[in-house]
C-alpha positions in Angstrom: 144.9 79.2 126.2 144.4 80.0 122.8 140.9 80.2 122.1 139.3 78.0 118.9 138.1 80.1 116.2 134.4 79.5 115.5 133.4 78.4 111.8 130.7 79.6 110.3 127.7 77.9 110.2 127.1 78.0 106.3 130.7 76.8 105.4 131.5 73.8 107.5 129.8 70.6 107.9 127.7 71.4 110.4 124.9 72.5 107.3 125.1 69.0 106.1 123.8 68.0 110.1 121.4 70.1 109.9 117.6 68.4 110.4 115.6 68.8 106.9 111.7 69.6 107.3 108.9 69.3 104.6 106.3 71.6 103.5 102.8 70.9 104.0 101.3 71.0 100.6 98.5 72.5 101.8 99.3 74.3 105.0 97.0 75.8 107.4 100.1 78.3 108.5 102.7 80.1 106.0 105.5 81.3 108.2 107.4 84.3 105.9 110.9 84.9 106.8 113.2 87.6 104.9 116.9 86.8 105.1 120.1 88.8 104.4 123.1 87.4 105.5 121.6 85.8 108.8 123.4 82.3 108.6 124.3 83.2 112.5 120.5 82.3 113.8 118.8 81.3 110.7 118.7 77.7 111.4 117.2 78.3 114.9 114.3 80.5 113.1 113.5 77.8 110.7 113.5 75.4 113.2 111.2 77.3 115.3 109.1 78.1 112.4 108.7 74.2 111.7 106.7 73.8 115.2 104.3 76.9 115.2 101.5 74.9 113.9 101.0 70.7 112.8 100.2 72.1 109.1 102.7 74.5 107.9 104.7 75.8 105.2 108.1 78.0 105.9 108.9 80.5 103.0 112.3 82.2 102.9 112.8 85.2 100.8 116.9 85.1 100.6 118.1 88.7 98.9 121.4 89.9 98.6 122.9 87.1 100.8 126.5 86.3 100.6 127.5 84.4 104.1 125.9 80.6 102.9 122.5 81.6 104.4 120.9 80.1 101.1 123.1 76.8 101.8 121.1 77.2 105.4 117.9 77.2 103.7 118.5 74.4 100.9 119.3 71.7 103.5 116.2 72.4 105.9 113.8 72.6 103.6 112.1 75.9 103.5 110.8 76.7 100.2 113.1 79.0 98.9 112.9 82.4 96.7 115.9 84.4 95.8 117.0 87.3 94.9 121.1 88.2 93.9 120.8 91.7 95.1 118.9 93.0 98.9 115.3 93.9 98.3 115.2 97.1 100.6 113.7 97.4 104.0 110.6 95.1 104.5 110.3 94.6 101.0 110.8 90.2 101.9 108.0 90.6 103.5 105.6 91.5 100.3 107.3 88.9 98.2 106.7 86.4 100.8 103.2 87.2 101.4 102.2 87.1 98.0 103.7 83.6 97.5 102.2 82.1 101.0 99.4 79.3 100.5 98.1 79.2 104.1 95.1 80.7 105.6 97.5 82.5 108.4 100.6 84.1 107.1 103.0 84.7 109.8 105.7 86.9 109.3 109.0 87.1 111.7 113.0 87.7 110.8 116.0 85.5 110.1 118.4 87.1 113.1 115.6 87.2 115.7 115.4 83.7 117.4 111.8 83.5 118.9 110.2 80.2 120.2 107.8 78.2 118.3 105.6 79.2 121.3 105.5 82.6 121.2 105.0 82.7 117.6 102.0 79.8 117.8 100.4 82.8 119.7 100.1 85.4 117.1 98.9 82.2 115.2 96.2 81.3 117.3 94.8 85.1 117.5 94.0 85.3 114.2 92.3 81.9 114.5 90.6 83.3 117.2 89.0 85.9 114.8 91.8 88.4 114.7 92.9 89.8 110.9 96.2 91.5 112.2 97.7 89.9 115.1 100.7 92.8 116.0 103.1 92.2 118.9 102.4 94.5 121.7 106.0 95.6 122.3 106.6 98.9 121.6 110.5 99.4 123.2 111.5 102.0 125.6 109.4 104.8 126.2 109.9 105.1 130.3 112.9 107.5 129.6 114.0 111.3 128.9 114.7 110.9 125.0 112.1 108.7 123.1 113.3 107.1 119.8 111.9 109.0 116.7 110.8 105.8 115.6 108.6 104.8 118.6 107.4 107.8 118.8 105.8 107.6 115.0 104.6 104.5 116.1 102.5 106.1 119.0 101.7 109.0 116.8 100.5 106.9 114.0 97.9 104.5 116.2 96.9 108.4 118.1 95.9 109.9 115.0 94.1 106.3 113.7 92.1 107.0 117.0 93.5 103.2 118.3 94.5 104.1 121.7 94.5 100.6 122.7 96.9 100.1 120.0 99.6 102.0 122.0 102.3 102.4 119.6 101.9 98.8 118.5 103.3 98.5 114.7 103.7 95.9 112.0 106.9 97.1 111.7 107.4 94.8 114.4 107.5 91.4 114.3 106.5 88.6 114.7 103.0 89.3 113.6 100.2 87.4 111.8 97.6 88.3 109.0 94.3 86.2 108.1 93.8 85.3 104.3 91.1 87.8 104.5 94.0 90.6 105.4 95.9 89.7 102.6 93.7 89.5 100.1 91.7 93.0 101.2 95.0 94.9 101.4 97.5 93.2 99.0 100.6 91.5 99.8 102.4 94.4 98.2 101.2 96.5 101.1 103.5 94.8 103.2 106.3 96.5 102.0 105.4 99.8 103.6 103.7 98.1 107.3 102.2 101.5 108.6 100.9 102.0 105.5 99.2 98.5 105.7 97.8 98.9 109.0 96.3 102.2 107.6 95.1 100.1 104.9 93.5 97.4 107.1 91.5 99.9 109.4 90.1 101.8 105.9 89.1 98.2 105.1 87.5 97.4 108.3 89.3 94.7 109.5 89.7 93.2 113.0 93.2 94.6 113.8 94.4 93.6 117.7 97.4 94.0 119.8 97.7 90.8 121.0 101.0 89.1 122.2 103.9 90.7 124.3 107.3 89.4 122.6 110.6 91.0 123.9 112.4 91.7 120.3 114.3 95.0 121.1 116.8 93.3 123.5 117.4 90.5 120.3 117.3 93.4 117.5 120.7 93.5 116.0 121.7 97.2 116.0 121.0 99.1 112.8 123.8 100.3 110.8 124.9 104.1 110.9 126.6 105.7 108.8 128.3 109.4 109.4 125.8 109.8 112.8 123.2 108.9 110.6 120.1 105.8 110.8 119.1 105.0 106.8 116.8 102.4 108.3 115.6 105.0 111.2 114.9 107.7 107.8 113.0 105.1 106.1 111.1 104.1 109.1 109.9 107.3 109.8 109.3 108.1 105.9 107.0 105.2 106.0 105.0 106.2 108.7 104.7 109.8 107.0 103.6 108.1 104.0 100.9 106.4 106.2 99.9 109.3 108.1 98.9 111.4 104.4 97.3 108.4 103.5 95.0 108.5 106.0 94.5 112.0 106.4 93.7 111.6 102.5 90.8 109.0 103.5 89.5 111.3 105.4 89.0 113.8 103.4 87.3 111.9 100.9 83.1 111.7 101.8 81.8 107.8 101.8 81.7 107.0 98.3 84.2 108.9 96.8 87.1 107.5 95.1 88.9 105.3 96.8 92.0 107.4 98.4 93.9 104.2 99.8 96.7 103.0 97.4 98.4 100.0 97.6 102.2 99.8 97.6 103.8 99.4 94.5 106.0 96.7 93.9 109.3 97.7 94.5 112.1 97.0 91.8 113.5 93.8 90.9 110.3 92.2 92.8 109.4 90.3 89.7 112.3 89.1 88.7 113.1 86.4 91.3 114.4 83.1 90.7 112.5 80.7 92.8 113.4 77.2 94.3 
């Protein structure tokens, strides 16, 4: 029996079926999500996102996508900022923070489906009293070979002297910032997440590992090219990056200059058009 090909999502009717949501106007909860090309399980994520909290706003950063995940987004209701070309690793996540209206910013991924649930967690930390909400997953490390990455994840909470931290990373998501968060470290920061955690503990703020959610298993392998991991490098770059910057803190006597520097914009960042 010859099986039926399967149609994708974005270019058959099944958009036009699709439930549409509305924003709150003045939400409690902004839920961030950064898409490229993820018309696959992007309506599950914005569904999910709709039920993490009663007053909520759902903010898509769209860059670079060419598989109808923007005809996704228009129909359900998300408000909507787009880019033509891909922002770069992590870079969504700035742009969305810096445009979200709620008093908890909640950040997850377009082609990770996590339940409204789970997420409402990280959520509820933070109104607990929590400023950074991470999720306490921090992949394998019960085996002979370690990842590089997870293993400048654990070096970068060692060296912070956060060994209840464990490797935990806002490189992960889903996670959750108060307004106090973004405001003391700048949404730009977001673009470089070790860096912002660094950021966060120079400022003081109440940083936690909070919720266990199971992403690796979900995680769509990253893309190699010639043996090699681009997104691995730029991983590990940015935990470098975090690891001088605190190291730079240090070295600076209370009342010095500040040492801390936010992350710049990256390019294009001003120049979306937004729905």
């Amino acid at each position: 029996m010859k099986k039926r090909r399967k149609t994708p999502l974005a270019q058959s009717s099944d958009v036009n079926s699709l439930h549409t949501y509305r924003n709150d106007p003045a939400p409690k909860v902004s839920v961030v999500i950064p898409v490229y090309n993820e018309r696959r399980s992007l309506a599950a994520v914005i569904r999910e996102a709709y039920h993490v909290h009663p007053s909520v706003e759902v903010i898509a950063v769209v860059n670079g996508s060419t598989d109808g995940s923007r005809d996704i987004v228009e129909k359900m209701g998300p408000r909507m900022i787009a880019f033509d070309t891909a922002l770069g690793h992590d870079v969504g996540r700035a742009v969305g923070a810096r445009a979200a209206r709620g008093d908890i910013v909640l950040f997850t991924d377009g082609d990770i489906v996590i339940p409204a649930a789970k997420l409402s967690a990280f959520v509820k930390a933070v109104e607990n009293g929590a400023d950074v909400a991470m999720n306490t997953y921090t992949g394998p490390v019960k085996r002979d070979s370690v990842h590089r990455v997870i293993l400048a994840k654990h070096a970068l909470t060692a060296m912070l002297d956060r060994p209840d931290l464990a490797g935990t990373s806002l490189t992960t998501i889903p996670h959750a910032l108060s307004r106090r968060a973004i405001n003391e470290i700048g949404a730009e920061a977001l673009a470089v997440p070790p860096k912002a955690l660094v950021l966060a503990l120079h400022k003081g703020l109440n940083v936690k590992a909070t919720v266990y959610a199971a992403v690796g298993a979900k995680n769509p392998r990253r893309r190699k090219s010639a043996g090699r991991d681009p997104v691995g490098d730029l991983i590990l770059g940015d935990h470098l990056e975090a690891l001088h910057a605190w190291i730079e803190a240090a070295a600076f006597s209370e009342g010095a200059a500040e040492p801390l520097r936010t992350a710049t914009g990256k390019e294009g960042a001003d120049e979306a058009a937004e729905d």
